[in-house]
C-alpha positions as a Markdown table, in Angstrom:
| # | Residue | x | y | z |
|---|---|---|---|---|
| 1 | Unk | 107.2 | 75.2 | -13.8 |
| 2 | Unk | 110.5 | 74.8 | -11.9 |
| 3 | Unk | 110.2 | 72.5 | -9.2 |
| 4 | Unk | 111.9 | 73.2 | -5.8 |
| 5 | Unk | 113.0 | 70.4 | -3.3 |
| 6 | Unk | 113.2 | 70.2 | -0.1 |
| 7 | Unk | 116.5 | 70.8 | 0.0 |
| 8 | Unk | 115.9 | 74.3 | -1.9 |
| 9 | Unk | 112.8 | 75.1 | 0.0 |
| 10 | Unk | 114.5 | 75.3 | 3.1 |
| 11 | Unk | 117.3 | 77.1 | 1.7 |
| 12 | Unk | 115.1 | 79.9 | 0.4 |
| 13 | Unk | 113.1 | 80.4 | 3.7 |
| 14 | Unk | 116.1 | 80.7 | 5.4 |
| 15 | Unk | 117.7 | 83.0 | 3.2 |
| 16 | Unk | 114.2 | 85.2 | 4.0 |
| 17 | Unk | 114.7 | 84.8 | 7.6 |
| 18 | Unk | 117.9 | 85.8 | 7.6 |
| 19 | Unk | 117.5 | 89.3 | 5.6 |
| 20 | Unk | 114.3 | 90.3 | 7.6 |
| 21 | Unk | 115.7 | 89.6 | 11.1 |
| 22 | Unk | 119.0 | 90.9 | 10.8 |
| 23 | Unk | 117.9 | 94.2 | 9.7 |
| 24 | Unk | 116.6 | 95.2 | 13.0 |
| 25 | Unk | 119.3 | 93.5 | 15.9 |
| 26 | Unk | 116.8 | 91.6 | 18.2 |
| 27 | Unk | 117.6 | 92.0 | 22.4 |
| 28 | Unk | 119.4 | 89.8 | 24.0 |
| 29 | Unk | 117.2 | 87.0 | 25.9 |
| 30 | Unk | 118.9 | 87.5 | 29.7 |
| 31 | Unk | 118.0 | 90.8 | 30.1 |
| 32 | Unk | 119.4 | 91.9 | 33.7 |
| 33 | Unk | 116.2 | 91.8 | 36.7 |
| 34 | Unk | 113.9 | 94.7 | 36.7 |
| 35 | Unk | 114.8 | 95.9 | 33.5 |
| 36 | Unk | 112.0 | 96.6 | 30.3 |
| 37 | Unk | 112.3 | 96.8 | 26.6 |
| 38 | Unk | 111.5 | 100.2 | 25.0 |
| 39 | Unk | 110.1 | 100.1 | 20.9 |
| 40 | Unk | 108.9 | 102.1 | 18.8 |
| 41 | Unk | 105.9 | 101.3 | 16.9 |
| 42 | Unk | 104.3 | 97.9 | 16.2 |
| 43 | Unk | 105.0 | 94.3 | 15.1 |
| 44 | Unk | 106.3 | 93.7 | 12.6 |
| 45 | Unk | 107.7 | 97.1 | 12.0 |
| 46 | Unk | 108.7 | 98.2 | 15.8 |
| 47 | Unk | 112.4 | 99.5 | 16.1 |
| 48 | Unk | 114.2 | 99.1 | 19.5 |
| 49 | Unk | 114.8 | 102.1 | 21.3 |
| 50 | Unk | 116.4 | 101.3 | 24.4 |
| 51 | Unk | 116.1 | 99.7 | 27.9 |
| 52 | Unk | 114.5 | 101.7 | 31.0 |
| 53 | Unk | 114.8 | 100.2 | 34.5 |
| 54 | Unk | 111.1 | 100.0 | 36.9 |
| 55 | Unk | 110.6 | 99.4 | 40.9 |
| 56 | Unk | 107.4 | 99.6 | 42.7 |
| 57 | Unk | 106.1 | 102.6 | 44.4 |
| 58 | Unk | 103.5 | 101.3 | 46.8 |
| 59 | Unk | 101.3 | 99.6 | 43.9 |
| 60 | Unk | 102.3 | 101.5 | 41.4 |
| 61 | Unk | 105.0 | 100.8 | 38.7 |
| 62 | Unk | 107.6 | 103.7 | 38.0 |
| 63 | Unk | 110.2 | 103.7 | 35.2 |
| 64 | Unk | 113.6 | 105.3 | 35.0 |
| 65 | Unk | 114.4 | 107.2 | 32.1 |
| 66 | Unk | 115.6 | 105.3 | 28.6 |
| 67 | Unk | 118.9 | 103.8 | 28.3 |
| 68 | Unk | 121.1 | 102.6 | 25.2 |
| 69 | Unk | 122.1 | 99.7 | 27.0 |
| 70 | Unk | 120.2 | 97.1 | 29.8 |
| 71 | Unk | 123.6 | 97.5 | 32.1 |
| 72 | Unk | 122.7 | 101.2 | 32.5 |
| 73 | Unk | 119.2 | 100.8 | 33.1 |
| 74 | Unk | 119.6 | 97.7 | 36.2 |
| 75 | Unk | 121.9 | 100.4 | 37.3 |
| 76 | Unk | 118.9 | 103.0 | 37.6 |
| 77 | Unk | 116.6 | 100.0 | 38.8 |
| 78 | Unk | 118.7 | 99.3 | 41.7 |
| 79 | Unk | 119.8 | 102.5 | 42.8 |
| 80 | Unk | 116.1 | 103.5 | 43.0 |
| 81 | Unk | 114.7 | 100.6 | 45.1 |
| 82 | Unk | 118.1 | 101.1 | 47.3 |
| 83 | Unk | 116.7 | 105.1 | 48.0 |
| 84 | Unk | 113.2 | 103.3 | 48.4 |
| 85 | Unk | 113.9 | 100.5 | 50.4 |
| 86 | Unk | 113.6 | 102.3 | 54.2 |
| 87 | Unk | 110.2 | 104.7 | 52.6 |
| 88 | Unk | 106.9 | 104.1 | 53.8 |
| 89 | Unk | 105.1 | 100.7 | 51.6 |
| 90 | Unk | 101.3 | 102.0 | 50.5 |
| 91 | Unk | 98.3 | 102.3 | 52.4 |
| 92 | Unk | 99.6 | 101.7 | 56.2 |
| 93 | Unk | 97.9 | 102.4 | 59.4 |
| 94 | Unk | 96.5 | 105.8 | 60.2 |
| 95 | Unk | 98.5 | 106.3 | 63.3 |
| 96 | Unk | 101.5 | 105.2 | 62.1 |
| 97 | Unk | 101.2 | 107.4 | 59.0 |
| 98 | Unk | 99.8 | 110.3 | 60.7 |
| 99 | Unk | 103.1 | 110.2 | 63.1 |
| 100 | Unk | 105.1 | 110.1 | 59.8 |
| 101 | Unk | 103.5 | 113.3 | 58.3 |
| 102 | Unk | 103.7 | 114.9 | 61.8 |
| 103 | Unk | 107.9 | 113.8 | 61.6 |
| 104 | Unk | 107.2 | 115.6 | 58.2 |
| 105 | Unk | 105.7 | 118.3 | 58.6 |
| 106 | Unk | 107.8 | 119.1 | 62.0 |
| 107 | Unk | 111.4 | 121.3 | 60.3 |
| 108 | Unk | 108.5 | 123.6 | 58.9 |
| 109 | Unk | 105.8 | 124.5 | 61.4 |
| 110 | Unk | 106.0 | 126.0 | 64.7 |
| 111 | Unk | 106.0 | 123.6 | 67.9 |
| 112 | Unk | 102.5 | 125.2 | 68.4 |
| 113 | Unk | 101.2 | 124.2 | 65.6 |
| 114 | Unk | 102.3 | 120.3 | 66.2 |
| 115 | Unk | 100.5 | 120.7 | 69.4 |
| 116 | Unk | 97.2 | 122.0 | 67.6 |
| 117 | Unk | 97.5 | 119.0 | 65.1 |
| 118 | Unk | 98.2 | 116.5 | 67.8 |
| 119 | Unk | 95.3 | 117.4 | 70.1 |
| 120 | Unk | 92.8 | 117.3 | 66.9 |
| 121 | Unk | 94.0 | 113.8 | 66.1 |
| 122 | Unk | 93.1 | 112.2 | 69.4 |
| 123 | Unk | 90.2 | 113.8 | 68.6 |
| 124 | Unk | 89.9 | 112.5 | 65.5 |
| 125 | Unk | 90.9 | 108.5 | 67.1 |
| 126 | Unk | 87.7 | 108.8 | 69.2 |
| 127 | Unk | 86.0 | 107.4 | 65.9 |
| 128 | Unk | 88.5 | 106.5 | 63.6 |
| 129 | Unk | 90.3 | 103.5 | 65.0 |
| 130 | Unk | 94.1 | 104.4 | 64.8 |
| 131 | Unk | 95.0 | 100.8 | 63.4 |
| 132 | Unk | 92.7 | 101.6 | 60.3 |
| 133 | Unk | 94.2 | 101.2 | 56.8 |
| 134 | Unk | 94.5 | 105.5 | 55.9 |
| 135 | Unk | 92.7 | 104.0 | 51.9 |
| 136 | Unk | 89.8 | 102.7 | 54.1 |
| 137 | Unk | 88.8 | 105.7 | 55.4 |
| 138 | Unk | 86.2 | 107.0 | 53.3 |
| 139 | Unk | 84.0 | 109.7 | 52.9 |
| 140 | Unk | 81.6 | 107.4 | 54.9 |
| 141 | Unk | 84.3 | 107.0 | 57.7 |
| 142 | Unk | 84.3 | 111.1 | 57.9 |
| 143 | Unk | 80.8 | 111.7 | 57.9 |
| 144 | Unk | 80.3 | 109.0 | 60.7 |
| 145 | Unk | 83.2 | 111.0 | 62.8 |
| 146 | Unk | 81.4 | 114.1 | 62.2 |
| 147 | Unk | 78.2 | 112.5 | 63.7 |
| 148 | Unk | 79.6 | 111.1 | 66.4 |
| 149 | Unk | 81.4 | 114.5 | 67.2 |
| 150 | Unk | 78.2 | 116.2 | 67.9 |
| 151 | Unk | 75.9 | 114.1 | 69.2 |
| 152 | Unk | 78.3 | 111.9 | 71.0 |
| 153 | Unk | 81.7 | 114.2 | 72.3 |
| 154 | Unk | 79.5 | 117.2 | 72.1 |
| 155 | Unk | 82.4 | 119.5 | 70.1 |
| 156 | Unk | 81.9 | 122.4 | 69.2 |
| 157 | Unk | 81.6 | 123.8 | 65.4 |
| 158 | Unk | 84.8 | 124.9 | 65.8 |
| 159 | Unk | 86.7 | 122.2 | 67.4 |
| 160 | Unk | 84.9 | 120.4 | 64.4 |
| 161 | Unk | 86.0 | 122.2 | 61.9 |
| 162 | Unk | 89.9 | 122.2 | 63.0 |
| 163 | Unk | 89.8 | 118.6 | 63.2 |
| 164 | Unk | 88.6 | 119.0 | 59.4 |
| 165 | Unk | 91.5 | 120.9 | 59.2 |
| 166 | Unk | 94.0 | 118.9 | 61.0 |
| 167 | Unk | 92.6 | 115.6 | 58.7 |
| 168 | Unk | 93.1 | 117.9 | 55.0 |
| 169 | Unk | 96.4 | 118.5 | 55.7 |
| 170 | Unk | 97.2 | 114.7 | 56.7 |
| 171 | Unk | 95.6 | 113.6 | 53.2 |
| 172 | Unk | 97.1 | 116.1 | 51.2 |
| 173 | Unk | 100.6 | 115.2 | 52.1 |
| 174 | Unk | 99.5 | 111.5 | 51.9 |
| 175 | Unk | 98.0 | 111.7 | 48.2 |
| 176 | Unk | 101.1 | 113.9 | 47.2 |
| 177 | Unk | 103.4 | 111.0 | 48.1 |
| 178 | Unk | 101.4 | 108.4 | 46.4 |
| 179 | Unk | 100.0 | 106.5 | 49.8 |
| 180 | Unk | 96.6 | 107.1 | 49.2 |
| 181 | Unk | 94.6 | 107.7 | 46.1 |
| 182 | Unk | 91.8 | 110.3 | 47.1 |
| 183 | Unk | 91.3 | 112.8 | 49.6 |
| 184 | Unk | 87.8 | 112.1 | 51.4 |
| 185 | Unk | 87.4 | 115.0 | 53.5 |
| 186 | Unk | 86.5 | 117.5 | 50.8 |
| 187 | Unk | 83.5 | 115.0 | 50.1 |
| 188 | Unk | 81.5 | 115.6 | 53.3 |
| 189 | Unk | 79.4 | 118.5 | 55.2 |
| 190 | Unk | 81.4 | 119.9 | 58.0 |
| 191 | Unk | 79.5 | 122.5 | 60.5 |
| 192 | Unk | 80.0 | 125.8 | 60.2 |
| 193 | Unk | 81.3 | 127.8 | 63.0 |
| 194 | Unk | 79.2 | 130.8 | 64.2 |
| 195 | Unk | 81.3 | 134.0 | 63.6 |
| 196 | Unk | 83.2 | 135.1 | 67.2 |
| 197 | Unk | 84.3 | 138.5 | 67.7 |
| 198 | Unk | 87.9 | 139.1 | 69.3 |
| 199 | Unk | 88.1 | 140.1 | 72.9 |
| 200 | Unk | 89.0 | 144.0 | 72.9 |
| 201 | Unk | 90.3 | 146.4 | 75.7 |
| 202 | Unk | 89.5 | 150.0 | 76.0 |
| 203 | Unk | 92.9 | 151.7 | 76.6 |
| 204 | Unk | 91.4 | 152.9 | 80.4 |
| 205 | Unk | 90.6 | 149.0 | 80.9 |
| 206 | Unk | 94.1 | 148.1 | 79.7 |
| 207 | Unk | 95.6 | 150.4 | 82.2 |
| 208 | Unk | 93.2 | 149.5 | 85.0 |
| 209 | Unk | 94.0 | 146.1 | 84.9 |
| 210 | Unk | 98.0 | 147.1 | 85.2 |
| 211 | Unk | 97.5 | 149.4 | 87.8 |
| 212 | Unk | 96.3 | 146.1 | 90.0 |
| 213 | Unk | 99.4 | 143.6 | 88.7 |
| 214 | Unk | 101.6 | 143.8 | 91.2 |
| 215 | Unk | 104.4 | 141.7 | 89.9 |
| 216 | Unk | 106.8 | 144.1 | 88.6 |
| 217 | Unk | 108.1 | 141.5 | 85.4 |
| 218 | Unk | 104.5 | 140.7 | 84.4 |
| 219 | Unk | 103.1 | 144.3 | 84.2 |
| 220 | Unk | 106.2 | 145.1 | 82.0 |
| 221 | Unk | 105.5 | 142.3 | 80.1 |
| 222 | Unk | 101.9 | 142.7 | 79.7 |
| 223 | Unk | 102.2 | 146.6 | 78.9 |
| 224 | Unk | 105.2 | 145.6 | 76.5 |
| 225 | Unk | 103.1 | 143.3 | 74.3 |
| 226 | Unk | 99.9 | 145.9 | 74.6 |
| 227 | Unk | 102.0 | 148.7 | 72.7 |
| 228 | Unk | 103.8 | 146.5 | 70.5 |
| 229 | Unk | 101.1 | 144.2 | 69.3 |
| 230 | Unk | 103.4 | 141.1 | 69.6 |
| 231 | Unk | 102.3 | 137.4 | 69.1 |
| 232 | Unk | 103.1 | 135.1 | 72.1 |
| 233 | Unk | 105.8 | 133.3 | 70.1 |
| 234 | Unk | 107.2 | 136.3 | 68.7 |
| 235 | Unk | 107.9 | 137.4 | 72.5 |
| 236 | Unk | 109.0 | 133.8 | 73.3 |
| 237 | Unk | 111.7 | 134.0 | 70.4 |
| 238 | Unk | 112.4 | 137.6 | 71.3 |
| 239 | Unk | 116.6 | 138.3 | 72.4 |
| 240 | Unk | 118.0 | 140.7 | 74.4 |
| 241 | Unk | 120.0 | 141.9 | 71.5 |
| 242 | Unk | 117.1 | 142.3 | 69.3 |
| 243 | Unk | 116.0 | 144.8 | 71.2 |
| 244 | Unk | 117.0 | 148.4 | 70.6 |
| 245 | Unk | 115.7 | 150.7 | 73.2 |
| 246 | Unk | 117.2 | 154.0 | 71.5 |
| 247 | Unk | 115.2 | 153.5 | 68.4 |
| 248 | Unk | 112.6 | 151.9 | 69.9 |
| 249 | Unk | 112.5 | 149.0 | 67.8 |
| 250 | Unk | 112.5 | 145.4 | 68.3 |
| 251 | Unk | 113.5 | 142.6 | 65.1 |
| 252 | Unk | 110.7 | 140.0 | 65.4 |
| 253 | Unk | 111.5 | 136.9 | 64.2 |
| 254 | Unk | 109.1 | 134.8 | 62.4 |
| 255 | Unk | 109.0 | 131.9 | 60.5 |
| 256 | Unk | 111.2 | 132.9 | 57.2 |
| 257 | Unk | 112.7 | 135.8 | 57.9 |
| 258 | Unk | 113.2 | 138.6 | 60.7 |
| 259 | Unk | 111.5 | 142.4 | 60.4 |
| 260 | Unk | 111.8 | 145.6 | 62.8 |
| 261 | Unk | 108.5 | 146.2 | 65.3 |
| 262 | Unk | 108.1 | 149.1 | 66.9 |
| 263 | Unk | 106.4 | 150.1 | 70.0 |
| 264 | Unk | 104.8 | 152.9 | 71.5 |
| 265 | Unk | 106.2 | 155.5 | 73.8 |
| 266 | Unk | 104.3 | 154.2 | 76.7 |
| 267 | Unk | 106.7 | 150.7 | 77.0 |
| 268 | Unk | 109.8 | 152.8 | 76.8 |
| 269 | Unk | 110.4 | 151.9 | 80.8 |
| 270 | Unk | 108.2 | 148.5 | 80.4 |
| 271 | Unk | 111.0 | 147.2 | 77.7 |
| 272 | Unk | 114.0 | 148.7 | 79.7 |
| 273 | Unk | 112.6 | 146.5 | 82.8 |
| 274 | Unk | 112.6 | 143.1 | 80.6 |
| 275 | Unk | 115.6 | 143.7 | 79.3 |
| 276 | Unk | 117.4 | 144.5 | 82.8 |
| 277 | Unk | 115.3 | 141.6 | 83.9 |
| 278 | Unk | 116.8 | 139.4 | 81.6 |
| 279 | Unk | 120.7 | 140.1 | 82.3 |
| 280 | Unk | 123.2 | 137.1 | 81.4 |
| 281 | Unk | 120.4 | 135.4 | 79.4 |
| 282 | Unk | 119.6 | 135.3 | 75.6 |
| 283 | Unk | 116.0 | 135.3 | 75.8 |
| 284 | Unk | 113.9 | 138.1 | 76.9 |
| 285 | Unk | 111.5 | 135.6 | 78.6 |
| 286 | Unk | 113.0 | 133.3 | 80.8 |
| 287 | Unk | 113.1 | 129.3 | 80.0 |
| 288 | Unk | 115.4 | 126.7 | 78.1 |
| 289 | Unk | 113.2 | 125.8 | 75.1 |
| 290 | Unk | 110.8 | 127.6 | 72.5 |
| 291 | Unk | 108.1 | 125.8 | 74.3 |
| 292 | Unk | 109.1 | 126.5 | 77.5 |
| 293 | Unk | 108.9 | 130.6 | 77.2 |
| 294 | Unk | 105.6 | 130.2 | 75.1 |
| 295 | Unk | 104.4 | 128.1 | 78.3 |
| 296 | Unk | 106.3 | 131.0 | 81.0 |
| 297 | Unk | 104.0 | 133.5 | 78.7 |
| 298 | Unk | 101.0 | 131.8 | 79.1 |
| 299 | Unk | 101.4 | 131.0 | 82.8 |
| 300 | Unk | 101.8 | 135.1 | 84.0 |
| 301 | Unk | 98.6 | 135.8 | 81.6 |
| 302 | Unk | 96.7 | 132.6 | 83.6 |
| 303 | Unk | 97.7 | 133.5 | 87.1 |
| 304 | Unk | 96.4 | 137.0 | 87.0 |
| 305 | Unk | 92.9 | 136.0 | 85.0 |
| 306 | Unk | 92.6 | 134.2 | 88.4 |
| 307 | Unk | 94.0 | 137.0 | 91.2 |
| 308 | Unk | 91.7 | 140.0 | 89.2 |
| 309 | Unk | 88.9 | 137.5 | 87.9 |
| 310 | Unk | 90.1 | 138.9 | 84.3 |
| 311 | Unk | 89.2 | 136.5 | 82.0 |
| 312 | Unk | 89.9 | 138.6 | 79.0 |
| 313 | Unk | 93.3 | 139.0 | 80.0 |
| 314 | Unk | 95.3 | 137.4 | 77.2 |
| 315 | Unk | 98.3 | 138.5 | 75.2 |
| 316 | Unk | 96.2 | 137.9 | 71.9 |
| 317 | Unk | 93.3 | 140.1 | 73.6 |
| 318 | Unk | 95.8 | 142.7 | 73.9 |
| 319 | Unk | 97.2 | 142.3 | 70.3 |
| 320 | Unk | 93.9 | 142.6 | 69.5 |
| 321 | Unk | 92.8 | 145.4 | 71.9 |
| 322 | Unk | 95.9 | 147.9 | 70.0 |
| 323 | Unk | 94.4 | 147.1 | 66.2 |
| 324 | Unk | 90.7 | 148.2 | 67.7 |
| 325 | Unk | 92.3 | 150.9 | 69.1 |
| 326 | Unk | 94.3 | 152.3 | 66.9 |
| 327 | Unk | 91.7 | 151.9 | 64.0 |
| 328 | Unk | 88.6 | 154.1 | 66.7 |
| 329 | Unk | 91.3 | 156.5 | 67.1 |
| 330 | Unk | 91.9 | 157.3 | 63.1 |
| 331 | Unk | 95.3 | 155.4 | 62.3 |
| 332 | Unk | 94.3 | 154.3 | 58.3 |
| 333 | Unk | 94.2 | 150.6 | 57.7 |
| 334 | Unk | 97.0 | 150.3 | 55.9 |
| 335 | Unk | 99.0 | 151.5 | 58.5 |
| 336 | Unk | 97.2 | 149.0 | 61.0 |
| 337 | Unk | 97.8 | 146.3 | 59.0 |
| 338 | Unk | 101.5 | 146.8 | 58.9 |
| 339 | Unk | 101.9 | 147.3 | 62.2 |
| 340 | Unk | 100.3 | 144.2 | 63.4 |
| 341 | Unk | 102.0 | 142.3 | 60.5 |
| 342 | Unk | 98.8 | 140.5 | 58.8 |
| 343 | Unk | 99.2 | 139.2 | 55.8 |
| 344 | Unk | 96.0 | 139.7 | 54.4 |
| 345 | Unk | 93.9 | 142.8 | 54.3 |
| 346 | Unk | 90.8 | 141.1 | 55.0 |
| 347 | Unk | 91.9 | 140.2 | 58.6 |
| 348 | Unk | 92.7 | 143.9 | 59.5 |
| 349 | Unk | 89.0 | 144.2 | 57.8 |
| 350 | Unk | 87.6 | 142.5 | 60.7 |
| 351 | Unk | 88.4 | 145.2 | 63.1 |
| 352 | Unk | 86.8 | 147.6 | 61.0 |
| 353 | Unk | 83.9 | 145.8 | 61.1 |
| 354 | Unk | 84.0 | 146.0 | 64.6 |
| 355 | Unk | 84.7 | 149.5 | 64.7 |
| 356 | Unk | 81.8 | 150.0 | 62.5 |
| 357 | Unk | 79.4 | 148.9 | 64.7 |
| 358 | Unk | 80.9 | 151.2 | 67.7 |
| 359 | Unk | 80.2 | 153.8 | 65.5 |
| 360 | Unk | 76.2 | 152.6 | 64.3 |
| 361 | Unk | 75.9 | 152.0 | 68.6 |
| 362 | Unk | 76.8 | 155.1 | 68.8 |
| 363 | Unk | 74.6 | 157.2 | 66.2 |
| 364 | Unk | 71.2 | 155.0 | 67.5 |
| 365 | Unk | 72.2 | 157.2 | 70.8 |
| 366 | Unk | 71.5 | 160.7 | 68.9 |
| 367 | Unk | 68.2 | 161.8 | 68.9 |
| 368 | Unk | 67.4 | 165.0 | 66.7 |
| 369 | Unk | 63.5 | 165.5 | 66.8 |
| 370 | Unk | 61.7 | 165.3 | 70.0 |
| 371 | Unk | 60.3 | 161.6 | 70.7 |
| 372 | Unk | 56.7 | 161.8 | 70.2 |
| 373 | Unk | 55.2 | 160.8 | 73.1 |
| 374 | Unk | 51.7 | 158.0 | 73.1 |
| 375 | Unk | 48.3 | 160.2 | 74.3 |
| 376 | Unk | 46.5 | 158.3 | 77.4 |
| 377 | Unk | 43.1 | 157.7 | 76.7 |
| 378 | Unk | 41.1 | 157.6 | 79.8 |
């Protein structure tokens, strides 16, 4: 048997080193800061594939797609914790988040609607301290504001259950971005609302009530939005050149996209009036802002509640008051439906329901057969 020295030993494991190693280039040692190694498969028969650079996302690690070289990928690293380094860190206080989502949320939803969600978060601060971390409110936290609602604040079902809606949309938005982990509200009993029916005018109460208005500008206005069917904002954002008397049509503007309303022959010398009204302006209603029309709206309706002790008289009651009326007099639901521009059938189905039950008080009236009357015993 061939003896090996040392000499010879060495040389041999050496030579083995060598050929196993070199077959598969190792990565260099000073990789560039925030930058990982990518392989394929295991020791000792993993392959490199590439480099891929990482930041932090709140607590969570995110990678960069893979690179052939680590320049490329420190490149990817610190562009992306550049773009991050002004966003939101995890977790945070819940007013200070809730003010981001409502920065957010604001280039999509109506000033109205910021108002809503405002008012249902002070609600909502009554209990939940506004310096709490948003991944500490639990399911717990919830269920402790919805005690404290009732038996505390005394809200409503209602009121409740916007504020449930109001907190959804917060945590949605905060678990899509990554801040929070869970959603708690859909974890906990909210009270359910009892079902209200709309306020509804008869067309001779409709006309009563603008017989006694003795503001020229706010009967027009009120008998305008009566025959139309319009939304408060929809008359707010409502110009003087979307108005076209000859046809009888005005180009409502909602939130994507702009669609022709008409109105009924009644508001022919109703619309004329607002728009000679509003010579030299853009608007139709007076006022600066969005906000401020919606409010110069909403004012006219409150003023005259008070002078004829009205409190019905709303422009939603009157919105609501043309869909009743038109469905009593025979106008098919389809029609209805387009005319008051709602987007599902089921809320046009309300009114039927309503209608319905005109029609059942009606019927208990009829009596066919005599009424048999009770024999006194004496």
């Amino acid at each position: 048997m061939l003896g090996l020295g040392p000499f010879d030993s060495t040389s041999m494991l050496g030579s083995c080193y060598s050929r196993c190693y070199n077959a598969r280039p190792m990565p260099r040692k000073n990789l560039p800061p925030f930058v990982q190694i990518v392989w394929r498969g295991r020791k000792p028969d993993r392959s490199l594939v590439g480099y891929r650079g990482w930041w932090m996302r709140g607590d969570k690690r995110c990678f960069g797609p893979t690179r052939t070289t680590a320049d490329k990928a420190s490149t990817d690293a610190t562009s992306r914790r550049k773009a991050n380094a002004d966003a939101p860190v995890w977790g945070g206080a819940f007013e200070t988040r809730a003010k981001d989502w409502l920065a957010a949320i604001a280039v999509s939803v109506s000033a109205d609607s910021l108002d809503f969600y405002r008012g249902k978060l002070a609600n909502l601060y009554r209990t939940i301290p506004k310096t709490m971390p948003v991944d500490r409110i639990t399911p717990a936290i919830v269920r402790e504001f919805v005690r404290e609602a009732r038996e505390v604040h005394h809200l409503g079902a209602r009121t409740i259950q916007h504020c449930r809606r109001t907190l959804n949309a917060f945590f949605v938005w905060m678990t899509r971005r990554g801040f929070v982990t869970i959603n708690p509200v859909g974890e906990v009993e909210w009270p359910h609302p009892e079902e209200t029916r709309p306020d509804v005018f008869t067309a001779a109460e409709i006309a009563s009530v603008l017989a006694r208005i003795t503001d020229p500008w706010s009967s027009a206005l009120g008998l305008f939005i009566a025959c139309s069917g319009l939304r408060r904002a929809e008359v707010a954002r409502l110009r003087v050149a979307d108005v076209d008397l000859a046809a009888r049509v005005v180009w409502v503007r909602g939130k994507s996209r702009s669609e022709a309303q008409g109105f009924a022959d009644d508001a022919d010398a109703a619309v004329k009036a607002l728009v000679e009204a509003a010579s030299g302006r853009e608007f139709v209603v007076p006022g600066s802002t969005d906000r401020a029309r919606r409010q110069a709206i909403a004012e006219t309706f409150r003023q005259w509640q008070k002078q004829l002790k009205e409190p019905r008289w709303h422009p939603h009651a009157l919105r609501h008051s043309l869909v009743t009326i038109m469905l009593r007099n025979g106008v098919p639901a389809a029609t209805v439906q387009r005319v008051a521009r709602h987007s599902s059938y089921a809320t046009t189905q309300r009114y039927e329901h309503l209608v319905a039950e005109d029609v059942r008080a009606g019927l208990s009236r009829l009596r066919l057969l005599p009424k048999v009357e009770e024999k006194q015993h004496g």
